[in-house]
C-alpha positions in Angstrom: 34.9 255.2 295.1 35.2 256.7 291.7 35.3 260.2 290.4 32.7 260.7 287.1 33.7 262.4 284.6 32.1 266.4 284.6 29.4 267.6 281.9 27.5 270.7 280.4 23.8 270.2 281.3 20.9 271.1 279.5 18.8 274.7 280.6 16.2 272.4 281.8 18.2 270.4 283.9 20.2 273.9 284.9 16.4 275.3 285.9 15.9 272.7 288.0 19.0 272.7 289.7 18.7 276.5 290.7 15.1 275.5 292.4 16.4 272.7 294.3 20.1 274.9 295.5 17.2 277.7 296.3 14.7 275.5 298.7 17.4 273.6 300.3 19.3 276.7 300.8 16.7 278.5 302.8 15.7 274.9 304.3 19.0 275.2 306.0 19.2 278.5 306.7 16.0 278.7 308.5 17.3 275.1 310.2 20.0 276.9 311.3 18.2 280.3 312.8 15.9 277.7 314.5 18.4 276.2 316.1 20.5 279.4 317.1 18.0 281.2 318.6 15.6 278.3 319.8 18.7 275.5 321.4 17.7 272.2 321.2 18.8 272.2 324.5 16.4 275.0 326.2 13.1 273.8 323.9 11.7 270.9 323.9 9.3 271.1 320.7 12.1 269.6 318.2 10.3 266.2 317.0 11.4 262.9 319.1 13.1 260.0 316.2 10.2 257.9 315.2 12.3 254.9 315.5 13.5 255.9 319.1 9.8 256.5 320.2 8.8 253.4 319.0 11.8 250.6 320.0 13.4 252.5 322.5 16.9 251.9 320.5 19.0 254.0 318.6 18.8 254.6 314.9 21.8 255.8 313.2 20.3 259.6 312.8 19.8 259.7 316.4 21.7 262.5 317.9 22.2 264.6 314.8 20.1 267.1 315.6 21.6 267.8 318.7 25.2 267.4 317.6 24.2 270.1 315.3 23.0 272.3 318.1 26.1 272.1 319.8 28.1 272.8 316.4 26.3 276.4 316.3 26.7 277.3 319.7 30.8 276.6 320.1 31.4 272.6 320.7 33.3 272.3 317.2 33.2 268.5 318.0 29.3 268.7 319.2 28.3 266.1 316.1 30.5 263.7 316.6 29.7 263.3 320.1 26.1 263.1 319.5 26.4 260.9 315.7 29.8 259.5 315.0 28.6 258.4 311.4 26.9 261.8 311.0 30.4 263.7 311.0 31.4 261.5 308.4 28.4 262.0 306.0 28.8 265.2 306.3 31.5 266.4 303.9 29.2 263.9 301.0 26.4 266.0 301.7 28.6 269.2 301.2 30.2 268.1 298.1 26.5 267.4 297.2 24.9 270.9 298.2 28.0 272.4 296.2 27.7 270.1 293.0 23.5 271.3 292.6 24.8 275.0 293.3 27.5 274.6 290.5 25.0 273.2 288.1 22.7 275.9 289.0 24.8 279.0 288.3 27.9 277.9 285.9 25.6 275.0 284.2 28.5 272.4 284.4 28.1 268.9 286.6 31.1 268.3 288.7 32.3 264.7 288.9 29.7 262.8 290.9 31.0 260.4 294.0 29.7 257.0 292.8 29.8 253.2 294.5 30.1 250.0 292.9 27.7 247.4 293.2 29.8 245.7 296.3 31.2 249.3 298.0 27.3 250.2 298.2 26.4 247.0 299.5 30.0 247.2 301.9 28.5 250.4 302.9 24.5 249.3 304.0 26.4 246.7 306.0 28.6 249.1 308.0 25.4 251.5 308.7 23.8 248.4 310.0 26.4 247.2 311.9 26.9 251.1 313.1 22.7 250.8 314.1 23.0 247.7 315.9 26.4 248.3 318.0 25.5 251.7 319.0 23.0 250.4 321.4 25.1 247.8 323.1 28.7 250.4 323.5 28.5 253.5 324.8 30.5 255.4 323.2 28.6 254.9 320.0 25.1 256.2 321.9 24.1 259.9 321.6 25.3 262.2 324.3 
């Protein structure tokens, strides 16, 4: 994995950037006041996976949302008993949310986490092996 080098971006760019850190702000903050005060757990109106409704197999989301669930009410280690790849995705899509907030308010891009060509592909190979595995061991399937 490589580290890219950080640059000044445009105002345009900058505008855009305080939109998106806005709307998926709020997207998560409501996400999260949903979940706090309506459990996963007690309510059943959270949508069923698509591919789960469909095959009757696990996809490698499934369980997210209620490792989440757990998170916010006390069971630290809630996701990774639900989604053991979704804990580790987790700190990319932090480093992600922080990069659009820096762009938005100091107007400077933060070095981007980038994959080669074969880590990428490397990568798709262990989420599919990760899809396919999780319905044969138990351990892998959502709690």
């Amino acid at each position: 994995m490589l580290l890219c080098k950080g640059y000044k971006i445009d105002n345009a760019a900058r505008k855009r950037a305080v939109r998106t850190f806005v709307l998926v702000s709020l997207a998560a903050v409501a996400g999260v006041l949903l979940l706090k005060f309506f459990p996963y757990t007690r309510y059943h109106f959270y949508p069923v996976c698509p591919w789960y409704a469909l095959t009757h197999t696990y996809c490698p989301g499934c369980g997210t949302l209620r490792g989440i669930d757990h998170m916010l009410h006390g069971d630290i280690f809630g996701l990774f008993k639900s989604n053991k790849i979704g804990m580790l995705f987790m700190p990319i899509l932090l480093w992600e949310y922080i990069q659009i907030g820096v762009q938005g308010i100091a107007g400077y891009r933060l070095p981007e986490l980038t994959l080669s060509k074969i880590e990428l592909y490397i990568l798709v190979v262990l989420i599919i092996a990760y899809w396919v595995t999780r319905n044969f061991v138990s351990f892998l399937a959502p709690c």
